[in-house]
N, C-alpha and C positions, 0 to 999 in steps of 0.2 A: 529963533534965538533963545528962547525959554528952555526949549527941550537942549539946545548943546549944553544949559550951563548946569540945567537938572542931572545931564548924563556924566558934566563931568564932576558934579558931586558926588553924584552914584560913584565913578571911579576913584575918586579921591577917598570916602568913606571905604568901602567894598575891601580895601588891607585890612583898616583898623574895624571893622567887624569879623571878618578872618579869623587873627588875632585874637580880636577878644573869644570867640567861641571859642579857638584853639586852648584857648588859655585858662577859660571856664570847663571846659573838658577835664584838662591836667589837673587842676586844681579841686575839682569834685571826685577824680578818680584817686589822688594825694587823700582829701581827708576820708575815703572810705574807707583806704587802705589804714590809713590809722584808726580810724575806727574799729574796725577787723582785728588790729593789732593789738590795742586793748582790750578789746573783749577775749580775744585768744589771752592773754597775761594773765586777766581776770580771773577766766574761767581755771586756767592753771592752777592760780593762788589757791583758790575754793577750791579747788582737786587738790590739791595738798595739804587741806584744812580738814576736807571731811573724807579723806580717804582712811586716815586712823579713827575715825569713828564707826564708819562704813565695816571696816574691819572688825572692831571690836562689838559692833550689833552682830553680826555674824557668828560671832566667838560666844556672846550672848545665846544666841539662837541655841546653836550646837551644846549649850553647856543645859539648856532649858531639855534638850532634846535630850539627852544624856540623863538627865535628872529626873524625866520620866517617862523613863525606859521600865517598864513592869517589872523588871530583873533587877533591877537597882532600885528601883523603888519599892520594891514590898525589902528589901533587904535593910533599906535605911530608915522607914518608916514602921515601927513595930506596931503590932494590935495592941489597946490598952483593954479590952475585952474580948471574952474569948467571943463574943456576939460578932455574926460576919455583917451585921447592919452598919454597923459601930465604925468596921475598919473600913468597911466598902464607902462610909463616907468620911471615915477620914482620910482616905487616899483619894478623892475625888477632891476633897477639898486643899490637902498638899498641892496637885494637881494646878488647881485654879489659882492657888496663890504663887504659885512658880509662873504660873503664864500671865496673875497680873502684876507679877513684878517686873516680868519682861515687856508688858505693852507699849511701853515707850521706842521700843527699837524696832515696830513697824516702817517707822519712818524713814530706817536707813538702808532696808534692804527690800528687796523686791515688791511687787504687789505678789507674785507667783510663790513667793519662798515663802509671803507671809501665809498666804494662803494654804499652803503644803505644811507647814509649822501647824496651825490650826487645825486642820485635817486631821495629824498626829496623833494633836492632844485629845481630839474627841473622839478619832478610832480607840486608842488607850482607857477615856473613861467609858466608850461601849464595850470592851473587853471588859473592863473589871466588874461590869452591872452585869455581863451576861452573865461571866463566871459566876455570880453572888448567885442569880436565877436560878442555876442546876441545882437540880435536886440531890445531888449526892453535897454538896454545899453547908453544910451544917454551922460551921464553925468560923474562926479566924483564921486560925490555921488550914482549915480546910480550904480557902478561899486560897490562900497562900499558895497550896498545892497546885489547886486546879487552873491560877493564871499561868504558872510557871508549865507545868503540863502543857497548856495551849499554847505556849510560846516555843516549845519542842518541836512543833511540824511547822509552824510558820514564824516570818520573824516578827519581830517586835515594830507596832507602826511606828513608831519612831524612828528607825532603820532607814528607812526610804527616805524621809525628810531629812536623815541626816547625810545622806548619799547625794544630793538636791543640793546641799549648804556646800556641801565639800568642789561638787563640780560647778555652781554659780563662784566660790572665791577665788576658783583654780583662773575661771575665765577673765575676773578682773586683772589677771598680770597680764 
């Protein structure tokens, strides 16, 4: 008599567990989907927050790379002596103050761009020390000669970096 009335509680219960799973299922797979749904919003809003900044690190980038390009930079930077010590560090030091005005926009663009930026700037100050090195090197202007010369057969490191920024902003559309 025990076990009929055990069984027919079993049968009587065994819907309303059913149910409840059933219902626990739906209602767990309901708030993931909202969950999902706001993080998807989220993540949106924040992409349309730091996409114009993303951008403009980049424009950054490009404009740092620009600025010191050997070719544009002995042209806007003059020798205040004719000594090639003199200008070889004042172009070294133009240099570093262009790249630490830029260090805040590490954080919006690549690790690899930043890296390839970097790369640039220090292939450009080993150019301007070797240049200074040669021996036919005498001067301010002489130094002037002999980067611009070396930028004749090959391009400017800056070039590649800036080829680097153009096709990483091309890929963000």
């Amino acid at each position: 008599m025990d076990i009929d009335k055990v069984l027919e509680l079993l049968f009587n219960i065994a819907p309303a567990l059913i149910v409840g799973v059933i219902a626990y299922y739906f209602f767990k797979m309901h708030t993931d989907n909202e969950t999902n749904r706001r993080n998807f919003l989220l993540q949106k809003d924040l992409q349309k927050e730091t996409f114009p900044l993303r951008l403009q690190a980049y424009e950054r980038m490009a404009l740092f790379l620009e600025r010191i390009s050997p070719s544009k930079l002995l042209t806007r930077v003059n020798p205040t002596s004719s000594n090639k010590e003199d200008y070889e560090t004042l172009l070294i030091a133009t240099i570093e103050q262009e790249f630490e005005h830029n260090l805040s926009q590490q954080i919006y663009v690549s690790d690899q761009c930043w890296s390839i930026t970097q790369a640039a700037k220090n292939a450009t100050i080993q150019l301007i020390r070797k240049s200074t090195m040669q021996e036919g090197t005498d001067s301010a202007n002489k130094l002037r000669e002999v980067v611009l010369t070396e930028l004749m057969d090959k391009p400017a490191p800056s070039n590649a970096a800036l080829a680097f920024i153009k096709q990483e902003v091309s890929d963000m559309w």
